[in-house]
C-alpha positions as CSV (number, residue, x, y, z in Angstrom):
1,X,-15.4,4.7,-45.3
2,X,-18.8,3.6,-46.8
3,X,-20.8,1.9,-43.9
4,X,-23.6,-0.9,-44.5
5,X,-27.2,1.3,-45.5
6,X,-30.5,0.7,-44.1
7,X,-33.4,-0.4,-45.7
8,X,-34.9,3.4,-45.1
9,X,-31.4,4.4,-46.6
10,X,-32.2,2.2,-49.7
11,X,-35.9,3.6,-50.5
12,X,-34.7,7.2,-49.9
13,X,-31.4,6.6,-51.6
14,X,-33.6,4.6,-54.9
15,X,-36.1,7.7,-55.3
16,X,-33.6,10.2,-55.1
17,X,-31.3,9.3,-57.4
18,X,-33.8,9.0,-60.2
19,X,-36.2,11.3,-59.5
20,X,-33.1,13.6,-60.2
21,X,-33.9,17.6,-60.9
22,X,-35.3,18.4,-64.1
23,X,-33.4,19.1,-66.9
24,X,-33.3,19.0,-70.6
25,X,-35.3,16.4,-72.4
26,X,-31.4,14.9,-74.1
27,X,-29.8,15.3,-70.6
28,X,-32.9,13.1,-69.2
29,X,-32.6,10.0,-71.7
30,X,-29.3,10.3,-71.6
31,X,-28.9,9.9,-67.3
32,X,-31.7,7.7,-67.3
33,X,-30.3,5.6,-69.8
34,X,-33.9,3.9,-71.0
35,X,-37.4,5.5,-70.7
36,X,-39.9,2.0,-71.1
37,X,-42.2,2.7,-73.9
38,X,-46.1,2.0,-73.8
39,X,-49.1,2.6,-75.9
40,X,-51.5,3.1,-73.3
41,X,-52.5,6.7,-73.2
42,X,-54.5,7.0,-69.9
43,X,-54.4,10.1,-69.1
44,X,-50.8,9.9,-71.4
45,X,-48.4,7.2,-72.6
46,X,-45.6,5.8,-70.4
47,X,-42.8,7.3,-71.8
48,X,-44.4,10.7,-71.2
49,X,-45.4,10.0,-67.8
50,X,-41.7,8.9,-66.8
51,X,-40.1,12.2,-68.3
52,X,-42.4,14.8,-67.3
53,X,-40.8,14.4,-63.4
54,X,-37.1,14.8,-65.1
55,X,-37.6,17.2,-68.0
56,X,-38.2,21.2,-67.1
57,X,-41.4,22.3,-68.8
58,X,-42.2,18.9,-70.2
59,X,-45.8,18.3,-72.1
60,X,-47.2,15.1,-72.9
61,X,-45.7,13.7,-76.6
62,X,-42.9,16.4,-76.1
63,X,-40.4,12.6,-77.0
64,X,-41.7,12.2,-80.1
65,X,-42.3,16.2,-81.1
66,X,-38.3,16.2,-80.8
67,X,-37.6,12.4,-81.2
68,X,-35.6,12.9,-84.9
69,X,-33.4,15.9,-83.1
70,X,-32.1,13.6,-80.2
71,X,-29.4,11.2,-80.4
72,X,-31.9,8.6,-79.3
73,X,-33.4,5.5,-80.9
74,X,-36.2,3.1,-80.0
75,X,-35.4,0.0,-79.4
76,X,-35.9,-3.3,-77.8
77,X,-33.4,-3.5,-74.1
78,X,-35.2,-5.8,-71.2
79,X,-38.0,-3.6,-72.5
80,X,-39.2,-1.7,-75.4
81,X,-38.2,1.6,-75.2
82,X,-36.0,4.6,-76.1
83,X,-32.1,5.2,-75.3
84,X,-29.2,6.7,-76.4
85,X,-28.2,5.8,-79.4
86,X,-24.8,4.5,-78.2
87,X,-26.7,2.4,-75.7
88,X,-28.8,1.2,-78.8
89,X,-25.5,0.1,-80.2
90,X,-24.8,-2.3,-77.5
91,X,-27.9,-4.4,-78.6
92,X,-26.1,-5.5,-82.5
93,X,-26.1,-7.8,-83.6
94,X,-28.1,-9.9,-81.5
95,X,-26.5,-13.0,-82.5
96,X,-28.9,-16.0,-83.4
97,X,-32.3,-13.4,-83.9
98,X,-30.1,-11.0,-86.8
99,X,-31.9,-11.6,-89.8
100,X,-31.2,-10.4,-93.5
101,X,-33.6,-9.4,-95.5
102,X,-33.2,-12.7,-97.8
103,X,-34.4,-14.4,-94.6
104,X,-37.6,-12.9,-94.7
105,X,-38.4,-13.6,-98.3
106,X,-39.1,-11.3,-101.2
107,X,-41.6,-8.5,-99.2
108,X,-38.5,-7.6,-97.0
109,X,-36.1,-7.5,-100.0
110,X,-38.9,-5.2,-101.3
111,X,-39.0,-2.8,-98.6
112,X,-35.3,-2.2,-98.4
113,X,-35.1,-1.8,-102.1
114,X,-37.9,1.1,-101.1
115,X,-36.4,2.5,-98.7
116,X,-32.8,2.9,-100.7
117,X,-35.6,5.4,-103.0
118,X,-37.4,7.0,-100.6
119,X,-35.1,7.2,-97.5
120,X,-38.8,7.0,-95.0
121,X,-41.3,4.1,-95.0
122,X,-45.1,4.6,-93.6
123,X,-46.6,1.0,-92.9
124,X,-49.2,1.9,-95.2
125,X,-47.1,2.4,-97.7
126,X,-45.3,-0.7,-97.2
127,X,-48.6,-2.4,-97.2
128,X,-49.1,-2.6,-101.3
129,X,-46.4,-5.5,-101.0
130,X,-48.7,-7.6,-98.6
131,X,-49.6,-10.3,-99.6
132,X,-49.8,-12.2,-96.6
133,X,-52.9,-11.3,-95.1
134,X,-53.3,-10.9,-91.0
135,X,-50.8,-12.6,-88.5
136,X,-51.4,-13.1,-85.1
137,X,-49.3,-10.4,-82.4
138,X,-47.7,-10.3,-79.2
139,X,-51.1,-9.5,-77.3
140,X,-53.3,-12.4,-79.0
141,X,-54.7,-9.9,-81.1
142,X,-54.5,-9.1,-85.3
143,X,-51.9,-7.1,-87.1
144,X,-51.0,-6.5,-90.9
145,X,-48.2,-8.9,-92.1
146,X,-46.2,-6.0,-93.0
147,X,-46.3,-4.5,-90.1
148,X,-45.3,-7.9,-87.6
149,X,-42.6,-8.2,-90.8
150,X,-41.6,-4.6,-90.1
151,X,-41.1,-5.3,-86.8
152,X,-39.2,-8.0,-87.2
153,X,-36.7,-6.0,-89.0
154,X,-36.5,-3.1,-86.7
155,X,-36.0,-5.8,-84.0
156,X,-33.1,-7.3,-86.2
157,X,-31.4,-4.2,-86.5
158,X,-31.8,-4.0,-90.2
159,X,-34.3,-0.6,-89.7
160,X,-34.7,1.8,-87.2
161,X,-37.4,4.7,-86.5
162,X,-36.8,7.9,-88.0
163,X,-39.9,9.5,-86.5
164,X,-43.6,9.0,-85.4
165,X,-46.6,10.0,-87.7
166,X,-49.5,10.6,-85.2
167,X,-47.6,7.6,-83.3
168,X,-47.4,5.4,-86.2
169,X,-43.4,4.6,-86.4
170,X,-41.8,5.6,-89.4
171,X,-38.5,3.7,-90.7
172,X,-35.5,4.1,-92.4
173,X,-32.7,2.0,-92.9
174,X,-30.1,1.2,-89.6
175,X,-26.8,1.4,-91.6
176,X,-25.9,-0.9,-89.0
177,X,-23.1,-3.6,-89.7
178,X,-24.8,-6.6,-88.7
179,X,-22.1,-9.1,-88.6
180,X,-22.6,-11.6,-86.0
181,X,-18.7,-12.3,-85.8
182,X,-17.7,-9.5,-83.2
183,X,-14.4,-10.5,-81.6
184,X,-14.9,-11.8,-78.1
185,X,-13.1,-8.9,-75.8
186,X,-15.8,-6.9,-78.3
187,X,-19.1,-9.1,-77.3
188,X,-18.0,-9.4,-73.0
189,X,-18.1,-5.3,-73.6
190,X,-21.6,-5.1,-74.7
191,X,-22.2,-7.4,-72.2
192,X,-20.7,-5.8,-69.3
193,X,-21.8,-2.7,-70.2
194,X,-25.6,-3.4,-70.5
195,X,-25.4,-5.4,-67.0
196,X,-24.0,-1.7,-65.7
197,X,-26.6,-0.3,-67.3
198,X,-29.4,-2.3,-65.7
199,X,-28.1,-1.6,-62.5
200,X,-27.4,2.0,-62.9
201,X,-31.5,2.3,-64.1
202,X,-32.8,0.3,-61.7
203,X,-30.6,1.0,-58.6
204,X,-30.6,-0.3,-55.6
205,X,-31.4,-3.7,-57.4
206,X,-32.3,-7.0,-55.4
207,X,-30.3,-9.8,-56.2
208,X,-33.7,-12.0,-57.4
209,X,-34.6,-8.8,-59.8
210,X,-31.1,-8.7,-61.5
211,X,-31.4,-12.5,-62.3
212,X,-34.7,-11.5,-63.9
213,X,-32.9,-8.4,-66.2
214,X,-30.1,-10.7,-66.7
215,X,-33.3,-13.2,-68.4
216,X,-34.4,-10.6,-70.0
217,X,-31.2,-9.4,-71.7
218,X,-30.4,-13.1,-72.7
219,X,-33.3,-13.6,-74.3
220,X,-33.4,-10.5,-76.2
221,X,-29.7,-11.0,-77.2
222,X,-29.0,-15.0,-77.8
223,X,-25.6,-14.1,-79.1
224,X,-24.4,-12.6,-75.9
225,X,-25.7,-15.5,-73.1
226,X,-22.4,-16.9,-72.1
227,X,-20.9,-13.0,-72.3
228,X,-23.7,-11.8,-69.6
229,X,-23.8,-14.7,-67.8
230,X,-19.6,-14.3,-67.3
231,X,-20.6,-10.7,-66.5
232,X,-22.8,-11.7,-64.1
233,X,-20.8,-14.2,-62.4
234,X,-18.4,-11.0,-61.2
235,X,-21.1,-8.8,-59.7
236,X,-20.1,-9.6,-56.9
237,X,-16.4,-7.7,-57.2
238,X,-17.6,-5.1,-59.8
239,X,-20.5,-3.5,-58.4
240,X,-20.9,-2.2,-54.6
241,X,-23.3,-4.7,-52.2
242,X,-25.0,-5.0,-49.0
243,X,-27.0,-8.2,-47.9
244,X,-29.8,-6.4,-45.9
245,X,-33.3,-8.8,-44.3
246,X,-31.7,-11.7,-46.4
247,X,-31.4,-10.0,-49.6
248,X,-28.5,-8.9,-51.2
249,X,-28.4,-5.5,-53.3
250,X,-26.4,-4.0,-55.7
251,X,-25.8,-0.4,-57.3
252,X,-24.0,1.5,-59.6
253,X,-19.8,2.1,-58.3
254,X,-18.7,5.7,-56.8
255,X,-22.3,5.7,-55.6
256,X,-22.9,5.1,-51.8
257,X,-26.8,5.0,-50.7
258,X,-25.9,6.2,-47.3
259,X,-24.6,9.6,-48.4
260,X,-27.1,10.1,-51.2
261,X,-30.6,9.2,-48.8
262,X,-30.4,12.3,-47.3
263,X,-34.3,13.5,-46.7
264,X,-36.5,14.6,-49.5
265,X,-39.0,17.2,-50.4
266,X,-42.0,17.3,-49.4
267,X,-43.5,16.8,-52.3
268,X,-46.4,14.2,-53.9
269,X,-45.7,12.8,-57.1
270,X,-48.0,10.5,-59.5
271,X,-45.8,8.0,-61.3
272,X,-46.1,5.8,-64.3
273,X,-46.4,1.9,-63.9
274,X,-43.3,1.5,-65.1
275,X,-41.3,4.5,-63.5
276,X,-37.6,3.0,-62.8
277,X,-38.5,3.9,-59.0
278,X,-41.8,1.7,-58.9
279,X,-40.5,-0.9,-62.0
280,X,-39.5,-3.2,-60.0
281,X,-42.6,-5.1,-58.0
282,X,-40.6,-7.2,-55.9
283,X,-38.2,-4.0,-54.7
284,X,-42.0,-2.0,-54.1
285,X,-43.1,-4.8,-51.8
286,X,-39.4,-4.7,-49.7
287,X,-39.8,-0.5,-49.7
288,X,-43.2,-0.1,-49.3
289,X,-45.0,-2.9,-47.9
290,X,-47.5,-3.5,-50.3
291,X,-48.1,-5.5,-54.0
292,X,-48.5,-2.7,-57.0
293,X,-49.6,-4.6,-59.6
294,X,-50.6,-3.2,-63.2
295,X,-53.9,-3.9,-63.8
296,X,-54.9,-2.8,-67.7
297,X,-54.7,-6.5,-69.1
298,X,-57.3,-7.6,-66.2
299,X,-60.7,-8.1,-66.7
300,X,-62.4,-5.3,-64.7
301,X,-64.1,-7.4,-62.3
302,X,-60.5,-8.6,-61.3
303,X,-58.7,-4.7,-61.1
304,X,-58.4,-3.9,-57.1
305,X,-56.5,-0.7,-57.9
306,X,-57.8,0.4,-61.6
307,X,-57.1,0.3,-65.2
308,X,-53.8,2.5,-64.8
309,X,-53.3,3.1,-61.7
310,X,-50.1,5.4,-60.7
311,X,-48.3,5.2,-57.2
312,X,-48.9,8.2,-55.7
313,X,-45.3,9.2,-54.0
314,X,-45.9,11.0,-50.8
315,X,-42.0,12.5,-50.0
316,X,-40.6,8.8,-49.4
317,X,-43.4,6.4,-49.2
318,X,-46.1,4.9,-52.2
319,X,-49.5,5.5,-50.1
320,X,-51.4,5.3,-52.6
321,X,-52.7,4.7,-56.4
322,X,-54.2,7.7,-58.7
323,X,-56.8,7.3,-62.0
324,X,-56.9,9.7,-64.2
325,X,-58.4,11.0,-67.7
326,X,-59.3,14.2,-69.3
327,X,-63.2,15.4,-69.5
328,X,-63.8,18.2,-71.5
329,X,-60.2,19.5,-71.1
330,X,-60.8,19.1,-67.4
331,X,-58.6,17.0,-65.1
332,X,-60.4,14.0,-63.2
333,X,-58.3,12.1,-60.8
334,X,-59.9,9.2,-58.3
335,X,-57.2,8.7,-55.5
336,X,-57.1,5.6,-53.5
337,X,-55.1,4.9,-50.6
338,X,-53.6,2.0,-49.1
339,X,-54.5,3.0,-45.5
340,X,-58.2,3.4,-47.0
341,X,-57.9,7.2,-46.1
342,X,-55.8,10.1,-47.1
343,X,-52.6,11.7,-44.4
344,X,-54.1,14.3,-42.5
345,X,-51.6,16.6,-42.9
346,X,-52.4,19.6,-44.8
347,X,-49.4,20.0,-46.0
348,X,-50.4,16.9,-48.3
349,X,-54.1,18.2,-49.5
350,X,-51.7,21.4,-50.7
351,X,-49.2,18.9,-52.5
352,X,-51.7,16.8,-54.0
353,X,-53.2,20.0,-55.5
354,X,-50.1,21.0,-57.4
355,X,-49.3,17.7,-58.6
356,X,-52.8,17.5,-60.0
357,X,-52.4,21.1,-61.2
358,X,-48.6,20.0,-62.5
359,X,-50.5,16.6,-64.9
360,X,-53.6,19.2,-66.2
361,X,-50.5,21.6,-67.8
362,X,-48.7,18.6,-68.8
363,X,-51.9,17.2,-70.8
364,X,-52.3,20.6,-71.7
């Protein structure tokens, strides 16, 4: 009989179950289920960062040296990311944001009519039918008009990325039907499947965080709201709970936190910002005691922690925050910790050596 966990059985039960043993880079995507994408590159991009603790022998841009051999897409979920591709499926159409290209006037008609010839598109080659100038992006800052329009039709589900060139995403067409008139038992699927997938990501999840995937989700699929929000309304009976210090929490079924929080290695690890065990702010504050915050798009005056800081994991506790970058082909890490001074244990000096020694062959 499952019994109620504690809080300790939570944290141990969260990091365990994701920071699973390393296996093949397909095995990976496919039991995370979403690996959050970023640009950042400091000392390596997000994506990379996430894998290299789940994937044997991983090296940094390993994802996109084998992207176009993987059953994997990028895509847009609560985040921007990669999946598997029958994941990605559950995201068309998006309802009210699918778009033809007719929509988006004769450029996109243009592109596809391209693409049909050449089966790949390079921005820059798309960009000989701009004729639009620069438009303002997400950040604030200036893109080409082909590229936002690009965008636009990779987020529609009219393209998708066949591969990276140098990191620049190369497209082809989706194939996709993009008929917004999926019967309903059809659409409360997709729904009820990308709630489970949420959970299964980012499990144990806070009640308060799963209302903030569940905005997420809505907002990046307008045709689904009243199929997640029915979804959501039966948490409660589909998905095992506890209501520990006031808040209640929910994770994947046949999993039980109690069994699976058993004690963990000894071990330090250095995780990206947006690591599924550390994504979650409001969770880090409940397990750890302490506000993680990522820092990049502060001005530097206002950074407590760094540019990219990444939780140092000391066996079952976030002690601390690492900086790194590469000099020379040398390693550099600043280490900060929360307590203002480093466990005297040597056992950690040792571990902190091989995870520094485990990032320098990774960058390698």
């Amino acid at each position: 009989m499952r019994t109620s966990p504690s809080l300790v059985n939570l944290r141990r039960y969260a990091i365990g179950r994701s920071l699973f043993p390393p296996t093949s880079l397909s095995r990976a995507v496919t039991r995370l289920g979403f690996v959050q994408a970023d640009p950042i590159r400091a000392p390596a991009r997000a994506q990379d960062l996430i894998l290299r603790h789940r994937v044997r022998d991983y090296r940094a841009c390993d994802l996109q040296r084998h992207y176009s051999n993987l059953e994997i897409e990028e895509d847009y979920f609560v985040n921007y990311g990669f999946m598997p591709r029958r994941h990605s499926a559950l995201l068309h159409p998006r309802g009210n944001l699918t778009i033809c290209a007719a929509d988006l006037g004769p450029q996109a008609t243009a592109i596809l009519r391209t693409l049909e010839e050449r089966g790949e598109l390079h921005p820059r080659e798309a960009s000989v039918h701009d004729e639009h100038g620069r438009v303002v992006n997400y950040w604030g800052g200036t893109s080409r008009a082909t590229t936002h329009l690009l965008d636009r039709m990779h987020h529609s589900g009219l393209l998708r990325i066949v591969r990276r060139d140098k990191g620049v995403r190369v497209y082809a067409l989706s194939h996709r039907a993009l008929s917004s008139e999926d019967p309903p038992s059809a659409r409360q699927a997709r729904a009820d499947a990308l709630l489970k997938l949420c959970i299964r990501l980012y499990a144990p999840v806070p009640v308060e965080s799963l209302t903030q995937l569940l905005a997420m989700l809505r907002s990046a699929l307008p045709g689904l709201k009243n199929e997640l929000e029915s979804a959501a309304g039966h948490t409660r009976d589909k998905f095992p709970n506890a209501r520990l210090a006031g808040t209640l929490w929910y994770w994947p079924p046949g999993e039980d936190p109690g069994a699976l929080s058993s004690d963990l290695p000894s071990s330090v690890r250095l995780l990206a910002p947006f690591d599924p065990v550390v994504w979650d702010r409001r969770r880090f504050e409940q397990f750890w005691g302490w506000a993680y915050r990522f820092e990049a798009y502060l001005p530097a005056a206002k950074r407590q922690r760094g540019y990219y800081a990444l939780p140092l994991l000391w066996r079952d506790r976030v002690i601390g925050w690492g900086n790194l970058s590469m000099t020379k082909e040398r390693l550099v890490a600043e280490v900060g910790y929360i307590k203002g001074v480093p466990p005297k244990d040597r056992l950690f000096r040792r571990e902190l050596d091989a995870e520094l020694d485990r990032l320098a062959n990774f960058l390698r």
